[in-house]
N, C-alpha and C positions, 0 to 999 in steps of 0.2 A: 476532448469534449467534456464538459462539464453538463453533470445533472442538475436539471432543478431539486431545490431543497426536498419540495413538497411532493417530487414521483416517488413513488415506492420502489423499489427494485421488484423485478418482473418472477411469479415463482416457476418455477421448473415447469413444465410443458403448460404453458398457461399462453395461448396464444387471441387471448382477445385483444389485444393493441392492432390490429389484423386491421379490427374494424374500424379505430381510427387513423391510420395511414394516409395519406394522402394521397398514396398511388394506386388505391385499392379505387377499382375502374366503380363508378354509378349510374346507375341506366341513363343520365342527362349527359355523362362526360364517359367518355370512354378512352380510358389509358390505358398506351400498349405496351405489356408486359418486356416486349425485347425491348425499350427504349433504356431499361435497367443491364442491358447488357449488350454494351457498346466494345465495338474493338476499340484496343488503344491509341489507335491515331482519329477517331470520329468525334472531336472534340466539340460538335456542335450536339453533338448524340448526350455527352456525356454532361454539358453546360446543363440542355434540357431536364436531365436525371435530377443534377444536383440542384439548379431550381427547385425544383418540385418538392424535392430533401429537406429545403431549407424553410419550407412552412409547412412542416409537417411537424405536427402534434408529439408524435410518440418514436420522434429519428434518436432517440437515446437511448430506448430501448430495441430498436430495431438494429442499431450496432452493435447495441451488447448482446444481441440475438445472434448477431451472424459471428460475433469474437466465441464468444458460448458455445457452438454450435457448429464451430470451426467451418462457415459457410466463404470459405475464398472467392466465390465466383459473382461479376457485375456489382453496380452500383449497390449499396446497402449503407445506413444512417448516414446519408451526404457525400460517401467516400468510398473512391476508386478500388480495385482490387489492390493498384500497388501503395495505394495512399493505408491501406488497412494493415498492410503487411509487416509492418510494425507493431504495432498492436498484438498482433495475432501469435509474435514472437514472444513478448514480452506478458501475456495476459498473467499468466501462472502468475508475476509479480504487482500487480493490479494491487491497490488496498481502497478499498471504498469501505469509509465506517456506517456508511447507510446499510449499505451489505452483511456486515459483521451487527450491527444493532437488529437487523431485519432478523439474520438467522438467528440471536440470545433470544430475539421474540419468538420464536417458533417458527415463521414462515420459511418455504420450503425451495430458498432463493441457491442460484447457483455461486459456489464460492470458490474462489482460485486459491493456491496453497500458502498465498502469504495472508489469504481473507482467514483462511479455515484454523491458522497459526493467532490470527488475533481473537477469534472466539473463543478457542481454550484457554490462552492465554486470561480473557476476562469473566470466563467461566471459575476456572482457578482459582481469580482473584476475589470473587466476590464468594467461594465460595459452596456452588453448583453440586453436587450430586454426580459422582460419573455417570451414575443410570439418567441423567436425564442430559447431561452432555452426549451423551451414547444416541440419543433421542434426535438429538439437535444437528449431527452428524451421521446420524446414520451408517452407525459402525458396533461393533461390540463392546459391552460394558467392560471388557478384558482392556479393550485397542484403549478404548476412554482413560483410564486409568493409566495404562503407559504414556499415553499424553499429558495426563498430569505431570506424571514420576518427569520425565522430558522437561517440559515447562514451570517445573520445582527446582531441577539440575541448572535452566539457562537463569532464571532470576536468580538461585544463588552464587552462581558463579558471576552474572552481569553484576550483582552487587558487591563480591569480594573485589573484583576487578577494579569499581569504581572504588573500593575503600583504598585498595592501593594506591591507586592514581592521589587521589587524595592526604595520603600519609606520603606520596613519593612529593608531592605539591609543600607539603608543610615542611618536609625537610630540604627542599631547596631552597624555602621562605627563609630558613634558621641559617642556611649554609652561606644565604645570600651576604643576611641581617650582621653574619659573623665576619664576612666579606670586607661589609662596609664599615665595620667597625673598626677592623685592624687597620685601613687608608685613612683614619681618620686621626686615629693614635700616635703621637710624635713618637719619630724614630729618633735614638741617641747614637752617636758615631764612638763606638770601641769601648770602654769600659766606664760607669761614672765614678766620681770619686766616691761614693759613698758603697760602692762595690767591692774598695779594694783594702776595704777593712782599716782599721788604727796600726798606727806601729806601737811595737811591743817601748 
């Protein structure tokens, strides 16, 4: 599921999207809460849900609420428990750069371990302050700085790596270049006359 450009990511206990949900009942319309938790063969229960999901305002925050917040149970942004269950596996490896942009802002968004890995990463890069990466993460000025020292070790190692690659690339260019040179060069059969010297 893809976010709109234009939502912000949702900050930590920040539950006003509440009020625009779709399914949040109005004294004119009144929606019933079990209809979000259907057993799994009540597929008319469950069509109903996902309807209602599917013109709702704020179902992209509402699934990153229930992945966030490890909510497994009933319908939640459009999608089944088994339909989430994926997700729910894989979140830790999630990368949203609205996420990673939101947190270098300051805001106090939730971030999974490959999100939290790209803000020191561009904290690092641009420069930051441990004490204010400490800030941004919510850990100690100590923890911050080992994230540095960490994220100093993989770029210079990611860069020697790629230097290799690259000198191992130019030497098989040359090894090729030397290749093709020798197939190209007449071969002579046993020795030529001008090898076998003048006689005396």
């Amino acid at each position: 599921m893809h976010r709109n450009e234009n939502e912000r990511p949702r900050t930590l206990g920040d539950l006003t999207w509440h009020n625009h949900a779709a399914c949040r009942s109005a004294p004119h319309d009144r929606t019933d809460p079990d209809l979000f938790f259907p057993e799994p063969d009540e597929m008319d229960r469950i069509r109903a849900a996902k309807a209602l999901c599917a013109q709702c305002s704020v179902r992209t925050t509402c699934l990153d609420a229930a992945l966030e917040n490890g909510d497994r149970d009933g319908v939640r942004g459009g999608m089944t428990e088994e339909e989430r269950a994926p997700l729910h596996r894989n979140l830790q490896h999630r990368l949203s750069y609205a996420r990673v942009n939101a947190a270098l802002a300051g805001q106090d968004v939730h971030l999974t371990q490959a999100e939290r890995a790209a803000v020191v990463r561009a904290a690092y890069q641009t420069g930051t302050p441990a004490e204010h990466l400490a800030r941004l993460l919510k850990c100690t000025k100590e923890h911050a700085q080992k994230l540095y020292r960490h994220t100093r070790r993989q770029l210079r190692n990611r860069a020697f790596a790629q230097q290799q690659a690259a000198d191992e690339g130019n030497k098989d260019k040359k090894n090729s270049k030397s290749r093709t040179r020798a197939l190209k060069e007449p071969r002579t059969k046993g020795r030529s006359r001008d090898d076998l010297g003048t006689a005396a």
